[in-house]
N, C-alpha and C positions, 0 to 999 in steps of 0.2 A: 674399205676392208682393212686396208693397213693400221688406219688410226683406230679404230675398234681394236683391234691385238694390242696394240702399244697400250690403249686404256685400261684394258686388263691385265698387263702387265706391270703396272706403277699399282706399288706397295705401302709407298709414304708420301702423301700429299699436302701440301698447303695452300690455302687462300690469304693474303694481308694479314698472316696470325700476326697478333700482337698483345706485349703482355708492357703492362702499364702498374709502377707498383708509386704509388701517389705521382706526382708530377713525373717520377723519374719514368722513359721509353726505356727498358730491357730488352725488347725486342721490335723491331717497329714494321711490321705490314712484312713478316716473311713470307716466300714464294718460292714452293720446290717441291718436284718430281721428283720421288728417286725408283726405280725401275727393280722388278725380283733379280738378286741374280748381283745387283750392284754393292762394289765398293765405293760408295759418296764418304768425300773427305769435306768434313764444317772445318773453316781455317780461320782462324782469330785470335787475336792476344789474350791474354787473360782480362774479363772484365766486358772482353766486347757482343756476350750475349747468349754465347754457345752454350754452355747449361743449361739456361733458363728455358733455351728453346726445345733442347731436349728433354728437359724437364713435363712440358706443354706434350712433346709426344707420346711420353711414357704416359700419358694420362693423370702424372702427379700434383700438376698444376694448368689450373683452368687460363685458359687467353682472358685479355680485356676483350679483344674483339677480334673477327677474324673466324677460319673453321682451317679444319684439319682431319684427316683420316690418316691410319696407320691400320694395315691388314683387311682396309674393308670397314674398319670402324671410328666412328665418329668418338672424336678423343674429349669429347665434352661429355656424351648422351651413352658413349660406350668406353667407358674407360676401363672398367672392369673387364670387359670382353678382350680389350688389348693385351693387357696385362698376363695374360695367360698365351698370348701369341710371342710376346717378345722376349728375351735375352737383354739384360744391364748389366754394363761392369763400369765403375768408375777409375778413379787415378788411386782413392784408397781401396779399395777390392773389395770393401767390405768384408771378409772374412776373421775368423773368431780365433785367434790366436794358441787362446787356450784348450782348445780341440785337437783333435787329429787330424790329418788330412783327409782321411775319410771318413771322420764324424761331421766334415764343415759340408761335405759330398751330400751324406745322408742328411743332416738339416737340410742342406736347400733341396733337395729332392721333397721332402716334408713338405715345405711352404708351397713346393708346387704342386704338390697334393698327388704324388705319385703313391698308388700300393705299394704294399710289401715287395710281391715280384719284381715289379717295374723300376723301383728304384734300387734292388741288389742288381739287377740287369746293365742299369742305366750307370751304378757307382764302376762299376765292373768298364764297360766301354769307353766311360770318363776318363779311366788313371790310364787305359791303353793309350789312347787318341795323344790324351796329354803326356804320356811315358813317362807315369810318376808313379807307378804299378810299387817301384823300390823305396817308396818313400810312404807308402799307405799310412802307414801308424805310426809314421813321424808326429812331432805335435809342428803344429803349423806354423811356430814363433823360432822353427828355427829353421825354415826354408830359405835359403836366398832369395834374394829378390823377384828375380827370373822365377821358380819356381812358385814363388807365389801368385804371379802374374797368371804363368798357365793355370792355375788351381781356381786361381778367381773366376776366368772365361772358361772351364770345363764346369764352374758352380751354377754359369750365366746359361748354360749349354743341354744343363739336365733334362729340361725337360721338351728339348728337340724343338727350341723355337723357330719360326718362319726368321723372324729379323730380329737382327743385333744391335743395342746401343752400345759403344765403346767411347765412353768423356772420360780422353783425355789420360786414358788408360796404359798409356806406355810413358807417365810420366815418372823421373828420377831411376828408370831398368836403362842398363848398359846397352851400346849400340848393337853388341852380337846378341843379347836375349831380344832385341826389340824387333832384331831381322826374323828371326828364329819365330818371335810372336806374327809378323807379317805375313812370312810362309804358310802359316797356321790357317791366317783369313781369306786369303788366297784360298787354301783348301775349300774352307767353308764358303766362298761364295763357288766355286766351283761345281758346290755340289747343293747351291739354289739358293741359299742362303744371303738373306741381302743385309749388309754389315753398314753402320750407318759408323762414322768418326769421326769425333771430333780431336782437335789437335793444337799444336800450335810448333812442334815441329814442320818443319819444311820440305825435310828430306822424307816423311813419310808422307806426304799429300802427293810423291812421285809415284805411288806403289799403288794410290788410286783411281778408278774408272773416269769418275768424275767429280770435283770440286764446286766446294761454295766459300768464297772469302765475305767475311763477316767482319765486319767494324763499327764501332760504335752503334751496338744495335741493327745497321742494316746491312743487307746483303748487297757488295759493290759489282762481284761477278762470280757467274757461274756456267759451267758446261765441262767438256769433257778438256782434262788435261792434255793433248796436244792440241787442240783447236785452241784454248786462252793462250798456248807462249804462241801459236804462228796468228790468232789475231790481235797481239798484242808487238810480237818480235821479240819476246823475253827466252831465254832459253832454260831458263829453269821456274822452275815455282818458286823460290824463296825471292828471282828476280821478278817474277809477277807480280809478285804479293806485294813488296815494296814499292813496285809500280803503279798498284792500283789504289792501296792506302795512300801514297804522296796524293795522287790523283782524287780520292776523296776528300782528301784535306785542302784539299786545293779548293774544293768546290765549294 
């Protein structure tokens, strides 16, 4: 009975996904659960595969081999179905500079195919959540940093998706908007939402449920962040992570 509720419960899945782009492994036989409700932190340098793999989730990019589901749907045969479940924000935000803050609102409500009501409803709950209400008709090139950051994940957010990609998304914002961004996620997985992150900060893989370190394409270890430093003995994740990469390299 138990394992039937946990089954239904996992949101993002993989089998040996892997993406092959000529000889070079991007990603090599990945393998992960992540459960509704979760903050799953992807840990890796730059280079060592983390995009590519969320890449494969969002449906943007097909595996060499391997399957995958995200919401119930198969990311090869249903990508399109995905794509309308999930929230993306990268490290660039994407957002249009040349806009207003609540013109970049109304475009992405557009692309997610929100009506007229539902996206003056949704612009509307957007600038409260993110408490950017006083900066609406700001033009968006001149938000700081931070505030660009909330504007991008309230743009990821419009159309009330199940799960979140965030790559890599609090890179070059100050340590106090970063905290401020983490409080946010915390929200939102609080209230069901399952936030997938990838990073490569250290200090923010403490602030999640559960971790994947990723190196050179493969995943060296994963589970919940106090269970890797007590069965490893590391007391922090940045000493994990060094511990575990030495240990890949070693191998």
């Amino acid at each position: 009975m138990n394992a039937v509720i946990e089954d239904s419960n996992i949101v993002v899945e993989t089998h040996d996904l892997t993406r092959k782009f000529g000889k070079f492994v991007a990603v090599d036989k990945l393998n992960i659960a992540v459960k509704r409700g979760e903050i799953f932190g992807f840990l890796g340098a730059n280079g060592a595969g983390k995009t590519t793999a969320i890449r494969m989730l969002c449906g943007l990019l097909e595996p060499t081999s391997g399957t995958g589901t995200v919401a119930g749907f198969d990311i090869v045969k249903q990508a399109e179905r995905i794509k309308s479940r999930i929230g993306y924000m990268s490290q660039k935000f994407s957002l249009y500079n040349d806009l207003k803050v609540e013109e970049n609102l109304e475009f992405y409500g557009g692309v997610y195919g929100l009506d007229s009501r539902a996206l003056k409803q949704h612009i509307h709950e957007t600038l409260e959540r993110m408490n950017l209400q006083h900066v609406r008709t700001k033009m968006t090139a001149e938000l700081p940093l931070g505030w660009k950051q909330k504007l991008a994940l309230g743009a990821a957010l419009m159309h009330n998706p199940d799960i979140i990609f965030l790559d890599e998304a609090t890179g070059g914002v100050d340590p106090v908007a970063r905290r401020d961004f983490w409080d946010m996620i915390h929200d939102l997985a609080a209230h069901g939402k399952t936030i997938f992150v990838t990073t490569h900060y250290m200090d923010e893989a403490e602030y999640c449920h559960k971790i994947s370190i990723m190196h050179q394409s493969r995943v060296l270890i994963q589970g919940k962040v106090g269970d890797l430093k007590v069965q490893t003995g590391m007391k922090t994740v940045e000493e994990l992570f060094k511990h575990v990469v030495t240990q890949g390299d070693s191998a």
